[in-house]
N, C-alpha and C positions, 0 to 999 in steps of 0.2 A: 374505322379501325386503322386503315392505311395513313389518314389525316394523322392520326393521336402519335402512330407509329414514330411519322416521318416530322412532329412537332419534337417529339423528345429528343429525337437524333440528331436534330438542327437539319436537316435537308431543304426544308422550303426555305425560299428567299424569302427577304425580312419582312416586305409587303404583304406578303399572305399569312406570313406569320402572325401578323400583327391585327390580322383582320379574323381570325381563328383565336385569337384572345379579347376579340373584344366584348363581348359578349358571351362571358362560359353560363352555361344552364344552371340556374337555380340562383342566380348574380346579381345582387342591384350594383349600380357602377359604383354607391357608396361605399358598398361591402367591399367590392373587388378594389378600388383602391385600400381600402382600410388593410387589407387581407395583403395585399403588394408593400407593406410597410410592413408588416409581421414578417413575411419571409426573407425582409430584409437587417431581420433582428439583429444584434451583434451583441447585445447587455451583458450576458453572458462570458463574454471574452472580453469585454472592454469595461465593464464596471461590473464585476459580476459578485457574489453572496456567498461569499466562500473563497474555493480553489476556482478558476478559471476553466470553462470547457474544456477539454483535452484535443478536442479538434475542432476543424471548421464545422461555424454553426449552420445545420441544413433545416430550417424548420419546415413543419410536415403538418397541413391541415386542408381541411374541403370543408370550410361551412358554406353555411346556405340561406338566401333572404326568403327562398320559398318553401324550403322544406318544413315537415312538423315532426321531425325524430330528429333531433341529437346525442351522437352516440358522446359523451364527455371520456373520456379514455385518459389511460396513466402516459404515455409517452414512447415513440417509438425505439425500437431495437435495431438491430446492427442491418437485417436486411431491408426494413423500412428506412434507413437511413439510408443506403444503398439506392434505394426504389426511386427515392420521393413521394413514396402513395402510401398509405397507411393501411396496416394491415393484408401488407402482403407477405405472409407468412402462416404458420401452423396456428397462430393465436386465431388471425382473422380466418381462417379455414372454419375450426371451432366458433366464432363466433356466428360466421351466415350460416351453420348449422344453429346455432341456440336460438338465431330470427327467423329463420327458415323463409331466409331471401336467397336470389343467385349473385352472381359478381356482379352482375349487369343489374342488379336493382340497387345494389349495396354501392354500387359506385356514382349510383346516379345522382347529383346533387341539387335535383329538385324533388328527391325523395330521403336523403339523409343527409346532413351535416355532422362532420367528425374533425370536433374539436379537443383533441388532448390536455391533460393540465398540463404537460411539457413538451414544446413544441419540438426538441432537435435529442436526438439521441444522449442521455447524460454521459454515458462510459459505461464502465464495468468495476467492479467493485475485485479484492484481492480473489474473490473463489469464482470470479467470471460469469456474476450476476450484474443483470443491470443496477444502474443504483437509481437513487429516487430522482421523480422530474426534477427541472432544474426549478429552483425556487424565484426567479425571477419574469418566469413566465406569465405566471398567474395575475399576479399584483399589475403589471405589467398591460395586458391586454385582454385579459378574459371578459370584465364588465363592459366595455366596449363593443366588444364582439358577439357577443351573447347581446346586446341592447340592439343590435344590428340583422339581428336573425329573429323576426318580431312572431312568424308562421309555426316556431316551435310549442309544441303542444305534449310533447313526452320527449324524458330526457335520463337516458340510460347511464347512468352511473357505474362505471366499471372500477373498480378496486378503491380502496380505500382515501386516495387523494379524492380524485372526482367526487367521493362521496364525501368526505369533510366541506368540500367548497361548495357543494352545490344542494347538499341536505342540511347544514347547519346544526341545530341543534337535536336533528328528526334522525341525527344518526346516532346509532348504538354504541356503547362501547367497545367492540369489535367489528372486524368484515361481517364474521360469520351471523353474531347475532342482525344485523342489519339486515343482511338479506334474506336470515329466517325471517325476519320480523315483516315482512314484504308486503300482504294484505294493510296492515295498520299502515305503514306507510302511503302506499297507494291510496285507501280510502281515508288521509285525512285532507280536510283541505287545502289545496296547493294547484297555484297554475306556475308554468305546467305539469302534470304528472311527473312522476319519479319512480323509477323500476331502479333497485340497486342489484348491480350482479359482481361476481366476480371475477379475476381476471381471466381470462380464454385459456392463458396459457400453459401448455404438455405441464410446467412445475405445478399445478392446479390441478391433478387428473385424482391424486389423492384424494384430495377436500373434496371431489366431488363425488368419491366411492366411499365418502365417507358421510355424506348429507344430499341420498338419493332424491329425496323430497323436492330439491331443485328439480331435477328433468322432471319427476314424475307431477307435482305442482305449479310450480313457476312458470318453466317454459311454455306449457303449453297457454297458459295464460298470456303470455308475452309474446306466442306467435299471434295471437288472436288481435293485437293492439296493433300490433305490427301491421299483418294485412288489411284491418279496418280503418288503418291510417294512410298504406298506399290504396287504397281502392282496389 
């Protein structure tokens, strides 16, 4: 913890720094160079799909060549952009409640990879909502990255992007009906697995007082996958 501490702060001389990145857990050196070009994206600002990022691009991900859960996720917010870590905030609070993992499991990345479809915080929209990932992420590096991460075996689909890109045509015409639909989808054939959920986040407390059947259904089904896959 003192290592992790004293790497974000820049404290250790560069030697040791360098020897603490050389091998992160759950890492082939393929990934981790591959993964060292993603964070050094710029598309966004320098040819991007629209309006240009409104700030510097910080992209925000932890897959994994060992892991077998991929959380596929919509794209970080103003405090994850802050972080550098994903899901550090009240969504991902909610979320290692809905796996019924702890920090220390959820952050381990030879037990979870967490790959967003939008890697750098988009903005904020006029009523100071996020707006959608950036559209240039996806195209961009997902197949790649996902071809690179071979041990995934179940792959969490959280809101509606994730789930266009990564269920295809096994998606619903809505979030909601999709993740009702969540037995057919699981039992049809597909490697790997597919759980669709929706987003974690406080704006979502609604929808979910409003379609109990998730906690009382779903999750528990989905802690079950969860810890049968970290052992």
């Amino acid at each position: 913890m003192r290592q992790r501490a004293a790497l974000a702060s820049g404290d250790f001389q560069p030697a040791e720094r360098r020897r603490l990145r050389m091998s992160p857990p759950g890492m082939s050196e393929e990934l981790e160079n591959f993964a060292a070009r993603v964070r050094g994206c710029r598309i966004c600002v320098e040819n991007p799909v629209g309006q240009p990022l409104p700030h510097e691009p910080r992209p925000v991900l932890r897959p994994s060549s060992s892991a077998r859960i991929l959380i596929a996720s919509q794209a970080p917010g103003t405090k994850v952009h802050m972080s550098g870590m994903p899901f550090t905030d009240a969504s991902g609070d909610r979320l290692r409640s809905w796996l019924g993992v702890s920090s220390e499991e959820f952050y381990d990345t030879t037990k979870f990879a967490i790959v967003p479809m939008g890697f750098c915080f988009p903005g904020q929209d006029a009523k100071g909502g996020d707006l959608p990932p950036r559209r240039e992420c996806a195209p961009a590096w997902r197949a790649p990255l996902i071809a690179l991460m071979p041990r995934i075996d179940l792959v969490l689909t959280i809101g509606s992007y994730a789930q266009s890109w990564h269920m295809g045509a096994a998606r619903r015409p809505s979030l909601t009906e999709t993740v009702m639909d969540w037995r057919a989808i699981w039992d049809a054939p597909s490697s790997p697995k597919v759980l669709p959920l929706p987003h974690p986040s406080w704006r979502n407390t609604g929808w979910l007082k409003r379609n109990p059947w998730f906690e009382m259904d779903l999750l528990p089904f989905l802690r079950a996958e969860i810890r049968y896959r970290l052992g």
